[in-house]
C-alpha positions as CSV (number, residue, x, y, z in Angstrom):
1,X,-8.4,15.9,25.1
2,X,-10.6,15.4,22.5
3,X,-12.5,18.4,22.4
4,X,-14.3,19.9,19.0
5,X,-12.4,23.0,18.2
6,X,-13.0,23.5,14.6
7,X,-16.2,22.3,12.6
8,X,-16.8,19.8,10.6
9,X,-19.0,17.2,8.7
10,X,-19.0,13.6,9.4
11,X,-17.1,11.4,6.4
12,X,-17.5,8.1,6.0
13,X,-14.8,6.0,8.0
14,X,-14.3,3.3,6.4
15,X,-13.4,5.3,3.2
16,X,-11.7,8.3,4.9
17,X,-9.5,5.7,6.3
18,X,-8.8,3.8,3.3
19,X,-8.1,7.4,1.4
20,X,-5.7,7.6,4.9
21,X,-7.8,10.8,6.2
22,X,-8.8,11.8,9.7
23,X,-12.2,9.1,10.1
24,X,-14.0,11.7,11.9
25,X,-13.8,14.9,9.0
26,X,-12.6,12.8,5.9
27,X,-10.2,15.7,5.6
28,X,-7.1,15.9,8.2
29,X,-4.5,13.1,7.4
30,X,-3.9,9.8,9.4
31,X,-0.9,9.0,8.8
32,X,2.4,11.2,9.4
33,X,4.6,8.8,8.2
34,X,4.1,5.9,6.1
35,X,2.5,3.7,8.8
36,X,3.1,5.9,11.0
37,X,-0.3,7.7,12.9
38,X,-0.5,11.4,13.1
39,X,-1.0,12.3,17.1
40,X,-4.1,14.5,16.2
41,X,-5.6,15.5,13.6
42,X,-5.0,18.8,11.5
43,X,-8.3,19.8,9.9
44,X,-11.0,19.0,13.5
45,X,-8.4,18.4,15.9
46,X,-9.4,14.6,16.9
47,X,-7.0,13.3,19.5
48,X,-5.3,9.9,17.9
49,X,-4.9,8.5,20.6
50,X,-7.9,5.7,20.7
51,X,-5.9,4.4,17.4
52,X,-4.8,0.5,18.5
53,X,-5.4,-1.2,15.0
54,X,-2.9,-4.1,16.4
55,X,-2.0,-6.7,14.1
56,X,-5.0,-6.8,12.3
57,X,-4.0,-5.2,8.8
58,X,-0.4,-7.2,9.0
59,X,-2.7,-10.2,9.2
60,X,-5.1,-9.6,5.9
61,X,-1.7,-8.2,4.1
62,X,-0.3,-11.3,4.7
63,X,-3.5,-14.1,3.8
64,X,-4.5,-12.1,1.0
65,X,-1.1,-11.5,-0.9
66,X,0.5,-15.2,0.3
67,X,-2.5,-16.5,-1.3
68,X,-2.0,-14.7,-4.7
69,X,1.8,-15.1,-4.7
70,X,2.0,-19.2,-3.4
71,X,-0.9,-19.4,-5.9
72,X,1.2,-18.1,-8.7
73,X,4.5,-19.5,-7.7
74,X,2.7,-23.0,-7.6
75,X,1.0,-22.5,-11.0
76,X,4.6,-21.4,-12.3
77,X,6.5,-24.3,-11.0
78,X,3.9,-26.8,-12.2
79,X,3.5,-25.0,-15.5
80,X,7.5,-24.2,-16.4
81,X,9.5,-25.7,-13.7
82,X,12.4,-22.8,-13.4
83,X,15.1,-22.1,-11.4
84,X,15.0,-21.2,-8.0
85,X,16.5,-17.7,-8.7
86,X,13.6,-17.1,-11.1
87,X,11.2,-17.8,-8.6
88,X,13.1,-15.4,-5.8
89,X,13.4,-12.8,-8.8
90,X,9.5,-12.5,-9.6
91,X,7.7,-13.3,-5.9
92,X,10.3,-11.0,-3.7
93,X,9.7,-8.0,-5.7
94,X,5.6,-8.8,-6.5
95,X,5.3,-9.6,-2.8
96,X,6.4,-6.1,-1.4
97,X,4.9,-4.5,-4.3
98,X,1.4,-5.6,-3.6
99,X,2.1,-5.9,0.3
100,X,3.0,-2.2,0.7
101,X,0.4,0.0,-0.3
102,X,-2.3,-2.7,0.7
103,X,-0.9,-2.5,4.3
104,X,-1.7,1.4,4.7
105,X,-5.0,0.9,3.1
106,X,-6.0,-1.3,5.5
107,X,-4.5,0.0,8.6
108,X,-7.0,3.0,7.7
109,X,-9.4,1.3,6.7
110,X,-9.5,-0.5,10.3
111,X,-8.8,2.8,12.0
112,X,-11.8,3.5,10.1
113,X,-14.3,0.8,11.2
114,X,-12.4,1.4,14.6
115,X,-13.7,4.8,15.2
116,X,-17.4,3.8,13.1
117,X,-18.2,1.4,15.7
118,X,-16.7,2.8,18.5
119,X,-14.4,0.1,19.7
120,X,-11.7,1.7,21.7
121,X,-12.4,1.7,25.4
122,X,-12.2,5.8,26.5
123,X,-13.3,7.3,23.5
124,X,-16.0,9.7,24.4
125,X,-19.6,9.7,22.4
126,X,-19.0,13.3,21.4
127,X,-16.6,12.9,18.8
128,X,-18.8,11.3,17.0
């Protein structure tokens, strides 16, 4: 399944992932939807199917941005006091804005480390 049928060079994971590339040949894409894994890849042919990066990225997404937004919205309500409609106005939006594109990154990112350090059970030595 995930045999080498075209060559190529090895890319850093970590950063192919980030950049949502295949974490084997830095070139293929990861993703065929938004969050949504590719089965294979395109460019060496690596079998997806090892992917499981679980609730991991949901996780950071969600510590790193609530820290930024609660730490905002607190220093706004202590600072100016608004309404409660200004507060749903500014942190809604901000919140998916940063959550978004943070969420891919690091869904990639640990694909990336994923594949680096082979942690998936099954995933055979030679696709490395």
């Amino acid at each position: 399944m995930g045999e080498d049928r075209a060559p190529h060079t090895l890319a850093e994971p970590a950063r192919a992932g980030l950049r949502g590339r295949c974490p084997r040949c830095g070139e293929g894409r990861l993703f065929s939807g938004f969050l949504t894994i590719a089965p294979r890849c395109s460019n060496c042919d690596l079998d997806y199917a090892f992917i499981d990066s679980g609730d991991g990225p949901a996780v950071f997404v969600i510590l790193l941005i609530g820290f930024v937004v609660v730490g905002l919205a607190l220093w706004l309500e202590v600072a100016v006091g608004p309404p409660l409609w200004v507060h749903l106005l500014l942190w809604l939006p901000l919140t998916l804005i940063l959550s978004l594109p943070l969420l891919r990154g690091l869904k990639g990112l640990m694909i990336g480390l994923q594949y680096k350090h082979q942690a998936s059970e099954g995933r055979l030595d030679r696709d490395r």
